[in-house]
C-alpha positions in Angstrom: -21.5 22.3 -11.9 -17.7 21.8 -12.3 -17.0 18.5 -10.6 -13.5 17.3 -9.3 -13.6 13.7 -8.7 -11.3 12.6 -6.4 -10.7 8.6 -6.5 -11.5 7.5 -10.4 -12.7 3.8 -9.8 -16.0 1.9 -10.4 -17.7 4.4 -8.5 -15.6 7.6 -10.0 -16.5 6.3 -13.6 -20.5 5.7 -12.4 -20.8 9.1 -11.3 -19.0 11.0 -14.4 -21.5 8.7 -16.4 -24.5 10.1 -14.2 -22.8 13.5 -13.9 -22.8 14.5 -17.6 -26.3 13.1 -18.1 -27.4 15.3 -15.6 -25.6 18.2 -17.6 -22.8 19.0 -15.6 -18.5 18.8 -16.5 -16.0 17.0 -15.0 -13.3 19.0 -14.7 -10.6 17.1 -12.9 -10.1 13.6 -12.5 -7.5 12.9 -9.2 -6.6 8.8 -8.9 -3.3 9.0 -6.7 -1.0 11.1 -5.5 1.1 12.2 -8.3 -2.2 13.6 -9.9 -2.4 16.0 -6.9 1.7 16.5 -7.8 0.3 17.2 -11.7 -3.2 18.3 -11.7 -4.1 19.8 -8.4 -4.1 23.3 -8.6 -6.7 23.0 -11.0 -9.1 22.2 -8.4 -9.6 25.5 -7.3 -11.7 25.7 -10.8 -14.0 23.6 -9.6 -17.7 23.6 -8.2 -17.5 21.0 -6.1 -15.3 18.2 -5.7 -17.1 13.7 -4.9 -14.2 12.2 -3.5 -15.1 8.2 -3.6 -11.2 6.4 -3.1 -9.6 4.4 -0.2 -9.9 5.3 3.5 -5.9 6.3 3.8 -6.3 8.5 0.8 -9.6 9.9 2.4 -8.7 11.7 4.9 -6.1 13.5 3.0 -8.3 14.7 -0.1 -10.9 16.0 3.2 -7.8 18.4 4.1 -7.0 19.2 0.8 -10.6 20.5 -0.6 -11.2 22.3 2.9 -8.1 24.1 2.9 -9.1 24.8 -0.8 -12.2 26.7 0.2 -14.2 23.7 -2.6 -17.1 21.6 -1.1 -16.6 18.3 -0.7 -19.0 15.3 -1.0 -17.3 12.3 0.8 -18.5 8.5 0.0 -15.2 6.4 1.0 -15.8 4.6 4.4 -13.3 3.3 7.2 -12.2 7.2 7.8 -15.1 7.9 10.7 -13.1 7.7 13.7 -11.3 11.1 12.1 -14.7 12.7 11.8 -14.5 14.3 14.8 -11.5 17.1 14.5 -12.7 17.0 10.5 -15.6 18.9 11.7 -13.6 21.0 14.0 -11.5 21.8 11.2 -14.1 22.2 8.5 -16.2 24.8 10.9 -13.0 26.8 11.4 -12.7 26.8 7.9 -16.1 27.8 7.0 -15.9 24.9 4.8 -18.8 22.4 3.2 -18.0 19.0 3.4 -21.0 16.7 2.9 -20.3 12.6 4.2 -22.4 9.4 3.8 -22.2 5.5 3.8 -24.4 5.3 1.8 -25.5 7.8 -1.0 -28.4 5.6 -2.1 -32.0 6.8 -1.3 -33.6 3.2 -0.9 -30.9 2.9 1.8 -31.6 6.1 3.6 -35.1 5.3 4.1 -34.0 1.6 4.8 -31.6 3.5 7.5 -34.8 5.3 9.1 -36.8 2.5 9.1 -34.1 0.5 11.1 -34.2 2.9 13.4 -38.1 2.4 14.2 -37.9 -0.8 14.4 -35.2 -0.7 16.8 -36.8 1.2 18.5 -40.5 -0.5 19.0 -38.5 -3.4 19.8 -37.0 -1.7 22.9 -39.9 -2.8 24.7 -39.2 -6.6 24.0 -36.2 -7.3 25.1 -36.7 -11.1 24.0 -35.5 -10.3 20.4 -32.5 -9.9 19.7 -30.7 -7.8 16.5 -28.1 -9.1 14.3 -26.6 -8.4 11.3 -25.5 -9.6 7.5 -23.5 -7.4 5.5 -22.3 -8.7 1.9 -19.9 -7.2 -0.6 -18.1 -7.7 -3.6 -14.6 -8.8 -2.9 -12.7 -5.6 -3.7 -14.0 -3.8 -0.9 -11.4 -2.9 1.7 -13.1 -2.0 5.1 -15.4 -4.3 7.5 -18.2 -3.9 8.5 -19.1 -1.6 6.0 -19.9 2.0 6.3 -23.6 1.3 5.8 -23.5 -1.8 8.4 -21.6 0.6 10.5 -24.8 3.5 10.1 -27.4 0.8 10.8 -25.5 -0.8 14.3 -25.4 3.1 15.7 -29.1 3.6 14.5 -30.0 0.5 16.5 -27.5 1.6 19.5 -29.5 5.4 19.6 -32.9 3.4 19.5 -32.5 0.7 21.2 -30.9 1.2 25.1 -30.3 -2.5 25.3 -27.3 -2.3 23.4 -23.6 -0.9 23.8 -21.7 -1.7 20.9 -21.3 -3.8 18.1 -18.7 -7.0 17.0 -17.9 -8.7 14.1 -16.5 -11.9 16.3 -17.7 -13.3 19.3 -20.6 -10.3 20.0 -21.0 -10.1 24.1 -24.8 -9.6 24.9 -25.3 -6.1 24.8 -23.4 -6.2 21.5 -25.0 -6.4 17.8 -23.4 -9.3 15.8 -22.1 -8.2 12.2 -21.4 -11.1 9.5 -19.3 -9.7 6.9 -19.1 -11.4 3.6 -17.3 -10.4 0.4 -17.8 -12.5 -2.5 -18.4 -12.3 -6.4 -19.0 -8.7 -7.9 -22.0 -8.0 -5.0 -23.1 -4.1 -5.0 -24.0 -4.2 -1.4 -27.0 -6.5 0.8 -28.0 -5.7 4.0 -30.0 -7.3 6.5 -30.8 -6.7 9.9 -32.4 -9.8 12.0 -34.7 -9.9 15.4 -34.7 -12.7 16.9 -37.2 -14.2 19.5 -37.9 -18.2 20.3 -40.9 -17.7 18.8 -40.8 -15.9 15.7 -38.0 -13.0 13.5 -38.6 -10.0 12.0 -35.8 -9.1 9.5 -35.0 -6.1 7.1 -33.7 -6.2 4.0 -32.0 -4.0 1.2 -29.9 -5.1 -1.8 -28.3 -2.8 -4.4 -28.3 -4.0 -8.0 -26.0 -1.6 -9.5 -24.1 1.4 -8.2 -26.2 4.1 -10.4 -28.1 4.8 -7.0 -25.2 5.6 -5.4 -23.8 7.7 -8.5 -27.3 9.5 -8.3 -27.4 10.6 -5.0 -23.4 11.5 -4.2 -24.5 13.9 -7.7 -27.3 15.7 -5.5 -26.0 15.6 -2.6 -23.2 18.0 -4.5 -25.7 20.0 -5.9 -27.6 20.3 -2.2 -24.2 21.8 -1.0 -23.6 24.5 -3.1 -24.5 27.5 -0.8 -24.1 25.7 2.2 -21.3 25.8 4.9 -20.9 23.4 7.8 -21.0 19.3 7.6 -24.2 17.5 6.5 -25.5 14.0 5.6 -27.9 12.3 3.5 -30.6 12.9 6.7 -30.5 16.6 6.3 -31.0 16.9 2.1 -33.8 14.3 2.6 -35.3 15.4 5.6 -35.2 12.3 7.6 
């Protein structure tokens, strides 16, 4: 595959890494707006285009790679609330535009299995979920996406529950702690809590390679395909 990477940080250097050891070319490397100005008609060379940058420039580069007929794999967060008319626009479009919050396997299946135990828990009210979130200090949005994904999977599991807070959570609300500190990759854990005992979940990220690994085949899943997927349809969860 051609790959456009759209945002050419930490995680735009991980996956060009992975990328080329997985035999493919980057073709186009866009970091700000005057690359689009310089460089962007050369995205309609590419393949595909893995847009990882900030949430304002997000929304934008979704636009831009729709309109530009190129599928798009999306793995900024803070943009969701757009999502909506994106998928409006995309179907009108015929477009591909793949999204996560989380590209990494491990945390898909950590995803599905939050939502089980959500779930069985429904039947005893007398624990109650909250979360821990912690990230390196760079990142700009809060909660994270992937805290974000695991409050809605409890919220569709688990008919207790409204909504979710990062300050002063009412009772029908899930609790998120959001920490940033050091160079953290991303740890998340979700508590139960009862008088009489917890169950919590846990999953840390060393590195960012399984991120960089799975925004690569998730690009490789789209080619063919038109219409907006996640990380639950290419694995089947």
């Amino acid at each position: 595959m051609k790959i456009a990477l759209l945002g050419y940080g930490k995680m735009g250097h991980e996956i060009e890494k992975i990328a080329i050891n997985h035999g493919h070319e980057i073709s186009l490397t866009i970091d700000n707006e005057n690359d689009w100005i310089t460089k962007g008609d050369l995205l309609c060379g590419c393949d595909v285009a893995i847009e990882f940058s900030v949430p304002a420039m997000a929304v934008k580069n979704i636009y831009r790679c729709i309109e530009y007929n190129i599928p798009l794999v999306v793995g900024t967060t803070g943009w969701h609330e757009h999502l909506e008319q994106i998928t409006v626009f995309c179907n009108q479009h015929n477009g591909s535009l793949f999204f996560a919050s989380n590209y990494s396997i491990g945390v898909n299946i950590f995803f599905a299995i939050n939502q089980k135990l959500a779930s069985l828990l429904a039947e005893y009210p007398m624990y109650l979920p909250s979360m821990v979130e912690i990230h390196h200090t760079q990142k700009l949005d809060s909660p994270s996406g992937t805290a974000i994904t695991l409050a809605n999977g409890i919220l569709a599991s688990n008919p207790h529950y409204t909504g979710y807070s990062e300050n002063n959570a009412k009772t029908d609300e899930i609790p998120i702690q959001s920490i940033r500190e050091g160079n953290v990759t991303g740890t998340h854990t979700v508590t139960w809590n009862s008088d009489i005992d917890k169950i919590s979940i846990t999953h840390e990220a060393f590195n960012r390679t399984g991120f960089a690994i799975g925004a690569v085949m998730a690009a490789a899943w789209l080619q063919g395909r038109k219409g907006v997927f996640s990380m639950s349809d290419m694995l089947n969860l």
